[in-house]
C-alpha positions as CSV (number, residue, x, y, z in Angstrom):
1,X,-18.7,8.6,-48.8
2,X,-15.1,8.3,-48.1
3,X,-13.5,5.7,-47.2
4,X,-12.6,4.8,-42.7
5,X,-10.0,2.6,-42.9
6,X,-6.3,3.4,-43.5
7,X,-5.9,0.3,-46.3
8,X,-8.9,1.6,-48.2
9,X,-8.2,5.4,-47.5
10,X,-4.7,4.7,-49.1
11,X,-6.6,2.5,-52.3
12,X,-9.3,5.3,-52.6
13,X,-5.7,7.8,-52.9
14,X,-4.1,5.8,-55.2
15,X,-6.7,5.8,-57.3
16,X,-7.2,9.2,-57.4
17,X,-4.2,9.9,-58.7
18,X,-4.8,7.7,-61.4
19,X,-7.8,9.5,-62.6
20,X,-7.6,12.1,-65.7
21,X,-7.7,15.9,-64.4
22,X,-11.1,16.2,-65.0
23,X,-12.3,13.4,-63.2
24,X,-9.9,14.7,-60.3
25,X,-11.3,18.2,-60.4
26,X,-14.9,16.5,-60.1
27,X,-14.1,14.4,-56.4
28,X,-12.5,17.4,-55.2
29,X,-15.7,19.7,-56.0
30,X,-17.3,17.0,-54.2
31,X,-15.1,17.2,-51.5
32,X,-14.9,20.8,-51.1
33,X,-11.7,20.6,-51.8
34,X,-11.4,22.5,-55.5
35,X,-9.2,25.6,-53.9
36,X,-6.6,23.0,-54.1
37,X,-6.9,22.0,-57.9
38,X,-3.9,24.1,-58.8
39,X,-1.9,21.6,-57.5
40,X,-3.7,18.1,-56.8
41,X,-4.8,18.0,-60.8
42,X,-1.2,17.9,-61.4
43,X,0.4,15.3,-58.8
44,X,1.9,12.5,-60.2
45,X,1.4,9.2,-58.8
46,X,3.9,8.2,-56.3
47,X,4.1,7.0,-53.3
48,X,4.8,10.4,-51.3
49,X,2.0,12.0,-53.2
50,X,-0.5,9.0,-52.1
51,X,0.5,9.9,-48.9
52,X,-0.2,13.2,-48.9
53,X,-3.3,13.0,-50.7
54,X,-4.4,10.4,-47.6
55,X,-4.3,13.1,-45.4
56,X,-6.5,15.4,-47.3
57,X,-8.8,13.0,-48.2
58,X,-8.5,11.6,-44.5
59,X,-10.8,14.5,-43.4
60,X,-12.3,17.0,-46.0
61,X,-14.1,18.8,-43.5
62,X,-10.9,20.4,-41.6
63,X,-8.6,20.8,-44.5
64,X,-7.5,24.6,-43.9
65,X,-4.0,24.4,-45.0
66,X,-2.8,22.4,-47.0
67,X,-0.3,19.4,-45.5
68,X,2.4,19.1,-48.9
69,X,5.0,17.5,-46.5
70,X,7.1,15.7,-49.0
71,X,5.2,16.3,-52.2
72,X,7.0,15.8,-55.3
73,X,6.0,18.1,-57.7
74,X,9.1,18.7,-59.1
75,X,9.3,20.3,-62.9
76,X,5.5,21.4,-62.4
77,X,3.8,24.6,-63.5
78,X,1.8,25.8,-60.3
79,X,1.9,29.5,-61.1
80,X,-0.5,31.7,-59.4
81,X,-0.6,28.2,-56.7
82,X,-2.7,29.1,-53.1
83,X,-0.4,27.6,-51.1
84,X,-1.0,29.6,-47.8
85,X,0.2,28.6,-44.8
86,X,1.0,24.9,-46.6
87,X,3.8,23.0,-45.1
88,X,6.0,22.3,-47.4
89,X,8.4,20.7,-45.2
90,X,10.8,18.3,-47.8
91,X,8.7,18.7,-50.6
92,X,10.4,18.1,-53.9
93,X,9.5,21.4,-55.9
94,X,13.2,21.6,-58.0
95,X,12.4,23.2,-61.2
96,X,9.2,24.0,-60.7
97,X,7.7,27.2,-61.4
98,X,5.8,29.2,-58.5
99,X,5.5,32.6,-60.5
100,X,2.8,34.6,-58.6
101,X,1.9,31.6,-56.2
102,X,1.1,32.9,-52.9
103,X,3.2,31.2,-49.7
104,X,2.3,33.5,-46.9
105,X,3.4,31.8,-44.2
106,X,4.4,28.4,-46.1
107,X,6.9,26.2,-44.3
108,X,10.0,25.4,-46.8
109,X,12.1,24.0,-44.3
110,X,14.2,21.0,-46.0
111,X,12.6,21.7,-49.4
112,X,14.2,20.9,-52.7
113,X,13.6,24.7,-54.4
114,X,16.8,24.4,-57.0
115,X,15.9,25.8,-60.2
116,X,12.6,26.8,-59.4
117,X,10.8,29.5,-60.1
118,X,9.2,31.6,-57.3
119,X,9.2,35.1,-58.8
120,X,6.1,37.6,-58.2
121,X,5.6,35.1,-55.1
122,X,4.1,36.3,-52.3
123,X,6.5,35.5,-49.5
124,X,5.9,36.6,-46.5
125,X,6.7,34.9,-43.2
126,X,8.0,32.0,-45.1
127,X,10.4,29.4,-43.0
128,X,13.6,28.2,-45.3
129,X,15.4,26.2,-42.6
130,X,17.5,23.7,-44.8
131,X,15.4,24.4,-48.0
132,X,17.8,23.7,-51.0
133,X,17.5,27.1,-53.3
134,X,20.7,27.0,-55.6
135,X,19.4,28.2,-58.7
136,X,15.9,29.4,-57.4
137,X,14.6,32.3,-58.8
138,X,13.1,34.7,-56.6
139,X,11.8,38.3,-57.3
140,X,12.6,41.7,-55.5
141,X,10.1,42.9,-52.7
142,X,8.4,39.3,-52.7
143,X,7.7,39.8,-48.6
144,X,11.4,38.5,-47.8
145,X,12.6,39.9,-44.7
146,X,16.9,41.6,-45.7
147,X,18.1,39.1,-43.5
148,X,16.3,35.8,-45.6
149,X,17.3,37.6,-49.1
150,X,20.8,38.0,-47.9
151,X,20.5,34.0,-46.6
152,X,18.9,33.0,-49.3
153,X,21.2,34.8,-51.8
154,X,24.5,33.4,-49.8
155,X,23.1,29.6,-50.2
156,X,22.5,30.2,-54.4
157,X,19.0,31.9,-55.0
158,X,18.7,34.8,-57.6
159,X,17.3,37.6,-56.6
160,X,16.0,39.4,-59.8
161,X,13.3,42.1,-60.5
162,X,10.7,41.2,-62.1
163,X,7.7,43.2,-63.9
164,X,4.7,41.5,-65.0
């Protein structure tokens, strides 16, 4: 049983992230929550990642999409990542690598994408509004409409091809 109030809700979190990977992957089985392993088994501890762990943990039941606003999961390997429809909005994903991670409809506005790398990404109807991508490597024919490649390209991201 999870936890009703907000204090112990944000204790229960905490704690969470404390936890090894395995005994993370274990609450989120429990949870119904595993789809999301890719990413949640690798969160570090802070305090933006307690709070977005809150609000999965808030409700199990009606997680759809997942609610990354602010998530710092910078330098992390999340290839091949479900990140459907996440919002994304600020999360701190600089140097990461995204290779194959799927972002249909993911909202990047305000996100820190420098350095990372999203190639063989699925991307389409993505929102970049303010999303820092100076360095961000993205493939060729990822689901990018010409007019985000060409914005995307003019603010610093690579456009490479990409077989694998």
């Amino acid at each position: 049983m999870l936890p009703t109030t907000t204090s112990d809700l944000l204790a229960f979190s905490s704690r969470f992230l404390e936890q090894e990977a395995g005994d993370r992957l274990q609450i989120l089985k429990q949870l119904g929550l595993a789809r999301y392993a890719d990413f949640m088994l690798l969160m570090p501890n802070t305090n933006a990642n307690v709070a977005c762990v809150m609000r999965f943990f808030a409700d199990p039941s009606r997680v759809k999409f997942p609610d990354l606003r602010g998530v710092e999961l910078a330098g992390l390997t999340l290839d091949g990542a479900n990140l459907i429809r996440a919002n994304l909005t600020g999360a701190k994903l600089n140097g990461s690598s995204l290779v194959k991670a799927d972002l249909i409809y993911a909202q990047l506005q305000d996100a820190d994408l420098r350095n990372a790398d999203l190639r063989g990404a699925t991307l389409n109807k993505t929102s970049w509004a303010g999303a820092w991508v100076e360095g961000c490597r993205l493939g060729v024919g990822v689901g990018l409409t010409d007019n985000q490649r060409q914005d995307l390209q003019e603010r610093g991201a690579l456009l490479e091809f990409w077989l694998k």
